[in-house]
C-alpha positions as CSV (number, residue, x, y, z in Angstrom):
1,X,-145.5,-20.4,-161.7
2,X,-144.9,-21.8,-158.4
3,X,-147.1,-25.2,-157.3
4,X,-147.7,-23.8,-154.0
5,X,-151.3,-24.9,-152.6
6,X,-151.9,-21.3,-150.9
7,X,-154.1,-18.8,-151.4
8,X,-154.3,-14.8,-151.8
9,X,-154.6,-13.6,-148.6
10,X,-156.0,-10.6,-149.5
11,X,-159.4,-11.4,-151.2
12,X,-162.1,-13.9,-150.3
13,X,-161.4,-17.5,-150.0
14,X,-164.1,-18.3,-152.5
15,X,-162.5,-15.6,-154.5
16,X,-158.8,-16.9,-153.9
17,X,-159.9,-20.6,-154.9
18,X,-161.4,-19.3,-158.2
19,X,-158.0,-17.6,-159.0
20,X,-156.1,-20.5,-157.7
21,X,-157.6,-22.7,-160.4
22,X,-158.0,-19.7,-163.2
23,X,-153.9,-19.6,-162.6
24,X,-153.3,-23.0,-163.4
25,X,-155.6,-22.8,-166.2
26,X,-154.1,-20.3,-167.9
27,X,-150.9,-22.5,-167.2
28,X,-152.0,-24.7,-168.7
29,X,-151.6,-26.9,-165.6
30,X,-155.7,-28.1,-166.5
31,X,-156.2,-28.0,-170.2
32,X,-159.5,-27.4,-172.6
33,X,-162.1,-31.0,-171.6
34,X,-159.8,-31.9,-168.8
35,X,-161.6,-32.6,-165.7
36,X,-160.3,-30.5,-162.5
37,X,-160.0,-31.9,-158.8
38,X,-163.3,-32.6,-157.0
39,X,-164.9,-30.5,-154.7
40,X,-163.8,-32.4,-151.7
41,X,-160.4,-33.7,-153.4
42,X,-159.6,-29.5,-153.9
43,X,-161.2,-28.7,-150.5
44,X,-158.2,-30.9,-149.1
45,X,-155.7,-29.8,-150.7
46,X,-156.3,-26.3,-150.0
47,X,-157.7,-26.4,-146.4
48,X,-161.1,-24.7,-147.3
49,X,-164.6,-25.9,-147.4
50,X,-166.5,-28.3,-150.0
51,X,-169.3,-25.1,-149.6
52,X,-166.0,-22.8,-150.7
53,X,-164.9,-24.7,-153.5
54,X,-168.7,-25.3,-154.7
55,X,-169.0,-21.9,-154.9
56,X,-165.6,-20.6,-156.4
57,X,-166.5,-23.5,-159.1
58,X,-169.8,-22.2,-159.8
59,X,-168.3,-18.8,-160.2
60,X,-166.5,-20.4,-163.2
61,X,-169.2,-22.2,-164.7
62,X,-170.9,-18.7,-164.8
63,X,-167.5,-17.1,-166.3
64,X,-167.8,-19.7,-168.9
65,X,-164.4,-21.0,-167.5
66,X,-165.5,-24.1,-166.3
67,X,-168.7,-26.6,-167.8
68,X,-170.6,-29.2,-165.5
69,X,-171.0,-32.3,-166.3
70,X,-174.0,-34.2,-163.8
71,X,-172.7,-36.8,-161.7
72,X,-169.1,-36.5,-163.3
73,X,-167.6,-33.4,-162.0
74,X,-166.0,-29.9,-163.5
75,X,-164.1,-29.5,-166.6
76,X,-162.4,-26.9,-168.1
77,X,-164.0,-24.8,-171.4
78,X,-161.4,-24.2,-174.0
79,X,-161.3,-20.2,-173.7
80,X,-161.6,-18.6,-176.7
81,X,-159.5,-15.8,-177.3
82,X,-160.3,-13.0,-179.7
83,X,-158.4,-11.7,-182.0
84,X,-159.2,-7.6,-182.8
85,X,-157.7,-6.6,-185.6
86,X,-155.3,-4.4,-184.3
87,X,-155.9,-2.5,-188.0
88,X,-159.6,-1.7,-186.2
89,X,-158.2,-0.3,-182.7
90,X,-155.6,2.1,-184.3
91,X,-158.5,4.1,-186.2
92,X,-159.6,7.2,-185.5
93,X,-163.1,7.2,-183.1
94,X,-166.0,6.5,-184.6
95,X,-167.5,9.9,-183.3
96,X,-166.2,13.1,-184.1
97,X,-164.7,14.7,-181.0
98,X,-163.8,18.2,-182.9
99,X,-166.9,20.2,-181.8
100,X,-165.1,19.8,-178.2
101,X,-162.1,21.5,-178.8
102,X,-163.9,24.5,-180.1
């Protein structure tokens, strides 16, 4: 992934700053307890709005992406991934589809 500091002109800036730090996330740029930038420090760097980055943050807490911590900041939530049996998707449906056929 390239460390550019712009965002994807095609959806909303609040939007675009929510994937801009769900990238480096999943980049492991910002790791599972690690604190992110600040609200103003991010704000900065990306040329947007303390109110932009409050609410793209926000959008993460409720994504269970990000946790807040009172007077600290944002940190990331180690994202649990789940494993499906792969066994369990490769079954036949759980409803019997026959009758439609006939």
């Amino acid at each position: 992934m390239n460390d550019t500091h712009s965002l994807n002109p095609t959806i909303s800036k609040t939007a675009a700053v929510a994937e801009w730090i769900q990238q480096r996330i999943d980049s492991q740029v910002y790791k599972p307890y690690q604190r992110v930038p600040s609200v103003r420090k991010l704000a900065t760097i990306l040329d947007v709005s303390s109110f932009t980055v409050t609410q793209a943050y926000e959008q993460l807490v409720a994504a269970n992406v990000l946790t807040a911590k009172p007077n600290s900041g944002y940190y990331v939530l180690p994202q649990i991934i789940q494993n499906r049996n792969s066994d369990i998707l490769d079954k036949e449906p759980m409803v019997d589809t026959s009758w439609l056929v006939q």
